[in-house]
C-alpha positions as a printed Julia matrix, in Angstrom:
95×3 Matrix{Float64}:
 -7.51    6.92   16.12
 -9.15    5.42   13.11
 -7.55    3.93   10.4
 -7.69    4.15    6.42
 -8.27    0.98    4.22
 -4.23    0.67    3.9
 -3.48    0.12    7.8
 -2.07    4.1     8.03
 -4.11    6.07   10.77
 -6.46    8.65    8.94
 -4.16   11.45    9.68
 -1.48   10.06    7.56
 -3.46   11.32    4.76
 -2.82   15.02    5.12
  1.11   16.31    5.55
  1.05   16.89    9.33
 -0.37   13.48    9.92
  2.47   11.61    8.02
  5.14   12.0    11.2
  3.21   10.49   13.39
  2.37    7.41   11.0
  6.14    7.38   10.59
  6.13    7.2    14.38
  3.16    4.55   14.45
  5.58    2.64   11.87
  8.4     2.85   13.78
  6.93    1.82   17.0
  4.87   -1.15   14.92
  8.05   -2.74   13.6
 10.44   -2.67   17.0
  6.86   -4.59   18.61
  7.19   -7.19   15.58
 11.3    -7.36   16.36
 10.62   -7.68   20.21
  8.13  -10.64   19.89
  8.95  -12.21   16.38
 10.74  -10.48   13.7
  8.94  -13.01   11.39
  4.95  -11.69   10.12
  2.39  -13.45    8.25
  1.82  -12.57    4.75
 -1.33  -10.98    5.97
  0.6    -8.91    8.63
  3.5    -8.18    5.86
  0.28   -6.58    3.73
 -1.15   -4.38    6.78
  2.81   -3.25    7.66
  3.34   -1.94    3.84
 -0.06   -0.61    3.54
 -1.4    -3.77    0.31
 -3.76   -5.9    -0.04
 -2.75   -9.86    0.77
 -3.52  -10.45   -2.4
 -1.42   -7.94   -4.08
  1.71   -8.98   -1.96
  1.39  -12.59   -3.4
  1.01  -11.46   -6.77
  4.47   -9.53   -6.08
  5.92  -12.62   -4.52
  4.87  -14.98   -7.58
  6.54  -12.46  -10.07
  9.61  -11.4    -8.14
  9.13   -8.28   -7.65
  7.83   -8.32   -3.67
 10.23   -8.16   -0.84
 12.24  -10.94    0.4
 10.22  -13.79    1.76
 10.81  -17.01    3.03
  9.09  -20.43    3.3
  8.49  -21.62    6.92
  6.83  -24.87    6.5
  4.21  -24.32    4.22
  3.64  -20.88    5.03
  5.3   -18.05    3.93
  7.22  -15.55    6.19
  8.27  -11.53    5.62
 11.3   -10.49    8.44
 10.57   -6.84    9.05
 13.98   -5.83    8.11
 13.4    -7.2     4.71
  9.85   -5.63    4.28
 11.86   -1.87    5.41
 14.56   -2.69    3.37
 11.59   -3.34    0.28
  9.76   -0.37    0.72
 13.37    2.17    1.04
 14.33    1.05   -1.93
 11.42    1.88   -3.42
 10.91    5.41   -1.87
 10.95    7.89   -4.84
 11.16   12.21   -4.35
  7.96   13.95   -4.63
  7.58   14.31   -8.04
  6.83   11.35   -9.3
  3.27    9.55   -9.45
């Protein structure tokens, strides 16, 4: 299965695709809770579907999901991150 540039397999892009990158999602985060519920900024990017880079800038302004320092790095729980991205689900009419 190949992937697009946002982590989602390719098939996520059409409408019959999207239950099985729910599915991929699911399966994704309950691997994360088994071995550490606690992912890298750069694995907190490739779970949402952003770039690194755009995550930090959300961190910086606030606007991100909940994060925490560990040591001098900074950590994303994967509750947090599904908790982020439900609150922002929208219906299908907006942009």
């Amino acid at each position: 299965m190949t992937e697009n540039s946002g982590g989602l397999p390719a098939s996520a892009a059409n409408p019959g695709g999207i239950k099985q990158a729910v599915r991929l999602a699911k399966l994704r985060a309950e691997s994360a809770r088994q071995a550490s519920p606690f992912l890298t900024s750069k694995e907190a990017a490739f779970y949402l579907g952003l770039a690194v880079i755009t995550l930090r800038g959300m961190r910086r302004k606030g606007t991100g999901p909940r994060c925490r320092k560990h040591g001098r790095d900074w950590r994303y729980h994967i509750d947090d991150l599904e908790a982020w991205s439900l609150a922002a689900t929208r219906g299908g009419t907006h942009g």
